[in-house]
N, C-alpha and C positions, 0 to 999 in steps of 0.2 A: 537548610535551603527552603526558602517557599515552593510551596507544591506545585503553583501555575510554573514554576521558574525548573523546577526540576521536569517538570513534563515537557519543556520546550529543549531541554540539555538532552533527553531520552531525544526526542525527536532529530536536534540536531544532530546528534553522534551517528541515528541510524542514515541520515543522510550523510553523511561526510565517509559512511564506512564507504555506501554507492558512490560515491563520488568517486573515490580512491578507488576502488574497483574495475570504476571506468575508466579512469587514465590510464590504466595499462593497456588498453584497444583503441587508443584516442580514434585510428584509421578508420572504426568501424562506426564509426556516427555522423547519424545525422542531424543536420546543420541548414538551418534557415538563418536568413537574413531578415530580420524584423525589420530595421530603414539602416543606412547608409553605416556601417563603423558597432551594428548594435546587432548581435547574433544571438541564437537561441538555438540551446542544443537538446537534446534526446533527455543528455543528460538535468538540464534545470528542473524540466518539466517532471523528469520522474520525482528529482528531488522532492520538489514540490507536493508532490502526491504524497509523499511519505510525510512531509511533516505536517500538510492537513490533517492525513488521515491519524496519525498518534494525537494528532492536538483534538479534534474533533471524537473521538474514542473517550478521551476524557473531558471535552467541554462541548457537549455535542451544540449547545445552544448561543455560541461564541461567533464574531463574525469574523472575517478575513479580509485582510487586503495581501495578492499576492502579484510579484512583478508578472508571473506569467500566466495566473489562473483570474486573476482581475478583484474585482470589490463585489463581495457580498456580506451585506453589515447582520443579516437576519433580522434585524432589528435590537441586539445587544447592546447594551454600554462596554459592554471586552470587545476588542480589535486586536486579531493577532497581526501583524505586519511583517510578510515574509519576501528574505531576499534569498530563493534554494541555492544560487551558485552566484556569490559577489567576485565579480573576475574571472566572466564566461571566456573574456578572447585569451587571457593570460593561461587560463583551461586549454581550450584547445592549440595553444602551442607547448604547452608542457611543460611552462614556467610555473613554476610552484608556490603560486601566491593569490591566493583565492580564500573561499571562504563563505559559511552558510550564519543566513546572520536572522534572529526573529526577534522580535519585541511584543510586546503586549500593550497597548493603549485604552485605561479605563478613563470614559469619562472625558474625553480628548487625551488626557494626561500619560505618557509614559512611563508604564510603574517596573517593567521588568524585560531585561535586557540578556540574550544568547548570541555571542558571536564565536564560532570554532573552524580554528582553523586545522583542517585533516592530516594536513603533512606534516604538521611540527606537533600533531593533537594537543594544540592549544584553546582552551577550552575558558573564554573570557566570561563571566557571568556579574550582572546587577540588579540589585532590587531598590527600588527607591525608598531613599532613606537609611538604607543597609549597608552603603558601599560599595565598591567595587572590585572583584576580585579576577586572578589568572591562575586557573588549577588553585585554587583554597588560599591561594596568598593574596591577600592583602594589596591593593593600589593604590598607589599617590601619583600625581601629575607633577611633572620634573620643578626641581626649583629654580632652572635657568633664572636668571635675572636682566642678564641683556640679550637684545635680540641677536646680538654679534656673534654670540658665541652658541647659538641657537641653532637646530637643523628642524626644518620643516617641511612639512609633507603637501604635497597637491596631486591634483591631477586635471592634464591637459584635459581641453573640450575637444569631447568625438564626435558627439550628435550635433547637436548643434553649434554653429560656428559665429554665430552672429556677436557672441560677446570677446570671440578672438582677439582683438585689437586690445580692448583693455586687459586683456587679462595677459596679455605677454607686455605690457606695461609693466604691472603689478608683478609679474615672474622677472622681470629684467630687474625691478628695485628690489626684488627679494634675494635674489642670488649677490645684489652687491652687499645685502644686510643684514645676512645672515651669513652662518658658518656652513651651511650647503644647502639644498633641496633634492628634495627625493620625491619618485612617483612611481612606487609599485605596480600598482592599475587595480587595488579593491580601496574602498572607497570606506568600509565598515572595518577593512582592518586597518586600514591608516587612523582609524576616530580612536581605535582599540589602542595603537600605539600612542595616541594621545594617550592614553588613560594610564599607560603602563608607564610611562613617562620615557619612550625610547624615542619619540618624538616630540618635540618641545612648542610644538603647535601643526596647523592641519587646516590648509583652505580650497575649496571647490567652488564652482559657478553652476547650478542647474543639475543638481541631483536631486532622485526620486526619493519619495519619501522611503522606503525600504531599502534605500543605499543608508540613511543614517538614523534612521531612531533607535536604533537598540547602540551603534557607537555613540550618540548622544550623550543617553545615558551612564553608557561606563565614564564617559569622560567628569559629567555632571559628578558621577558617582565618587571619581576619584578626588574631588578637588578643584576640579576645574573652570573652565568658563567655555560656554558653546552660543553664539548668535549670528546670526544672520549679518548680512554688510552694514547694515545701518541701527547696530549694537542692539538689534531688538529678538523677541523670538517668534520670528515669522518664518525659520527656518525650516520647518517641515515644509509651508506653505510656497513657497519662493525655490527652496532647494540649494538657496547662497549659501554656505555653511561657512565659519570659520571657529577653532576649539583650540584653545591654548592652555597654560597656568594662568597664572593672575597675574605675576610677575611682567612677563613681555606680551601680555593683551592689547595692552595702548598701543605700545609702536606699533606692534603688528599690523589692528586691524587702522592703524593711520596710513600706512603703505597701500594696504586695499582700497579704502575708502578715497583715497588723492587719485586715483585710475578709473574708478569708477564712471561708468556711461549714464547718460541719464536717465535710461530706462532699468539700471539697476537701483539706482539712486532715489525710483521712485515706485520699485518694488514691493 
């Protein structure tokens, strides 16, 4: 395992033990509302602290970008890119599908990928150009071939509502075009299940960059294919994501893109 990559799996697993630690007192925390559908608990924030501080221990001169502690570049070409708790509200009700997700971006480029999930200690790792792995095995991206027989992954918009209308276009011809849809509510572990091939593609509207560049990667890493609504890779920058196999890419991203608004259209 690369060393930057093993240092962020130490980091992430000491976050995910605190994670797991805290949801057995879910009652005793507290809980801010950042804006309307979007929370921030006790718990992200410690997160956070802990895998700065592991990552910074070993790359003290490294910069960060974190959902809760913000962007400080120091002036590096390494960007670690941290999400401490992917599926804070799915957290604080006890559904157990969350997830601590970090990336490394040298150079703009995302070279090294940690997403772990606590409760099932699934422990996704990628290094660019190395593949993509779940615990030491091996991943490939499903080899569905028709969308038909296809299950895909999304997730509803909670913050912002303005691109609702097309995207329940888009979810209405999906559900008639596929063999079902699913919407956990983590955003880095549905890119993961891309990767694993347990989902057979994967689309959202207006995620942050720390919801997907480390599932990016696994998916990239697996075989896959990851762009943006308008097949390009402005996906970090936009936040449009969509990640399939290669096989039902086409139809796919043709269903998104016929629903599309024009201010996606010209994102």
């Amino acid at each position: 395992m690369h060393p930057m990559l093993n240092t962020a799996v130490k980091a992430a697993r000491k976050a995910g033990s605190m994670i797991l630690r805290a949801a057995e007192d879910i009652d005793q925390l507290t809980v801010k509302n950042k804006s309307a559908n979007d929370f921030v608990s006790e718990v992200d924030l410690a997160s956070e602290e802990i895998i700065i501080d592991t990552l910074k221990a070993a790359y003290p001169t490294h910069g960060f970008l974190g959902e809760e502690s913000g962007f400080n570049d120091n002036n590096s070409e390494f960007i670690w890119i941290i999400d401490p708790l992917d599926g804070t509200t799915n957290f604080l009700h006890q559904f157990p599908q969350y997830c601590v997700s970090i990336a490394l971006m040298h150079k703009g480029e995302i070279t090294q990928a940690v997403i772990y999930d606590p409760n099932r200690n699934d422990l996704f790792t990628a290094t660019k150009g190395r593949g993509a792995f779940l615990n030491d095995r091996r991943l490939r991206v499903s080899k569905k071939t028709k969308l038909k027989e296809s299950i895909i992954g999304t997730g509803f918009p909670f913050r912002d509502f303005s691109h609702l209308p097309s995207y329940l276009k888009m979810f209405e011809e999906m559900v008639l075009s596929t063999s079902g849809i699913r919407r956990p509510g983590s955003a880095a572990l549905d890119l993961a299940y891309v990767a694993a091939g347990w989902f057979d593609g994967f689309w959202e509207i207006g995620l942050s960059k720390w919801d997907i560049a480390a599932g990016a990667l696994l998916v990239k890493e697996a075989g896959g294919i990851v762009s943006d609504f308008n097949e390009k890779q402005a996906w970090l920058k936009t936040g449009n994501i969509l990640a399939s196999n290669g096989k039902i890419y086409d139809d796919f991203i043709k269903i998104v893109q016929k629903h599309m608004s024009d201010e996606l259209k010209h994102q």
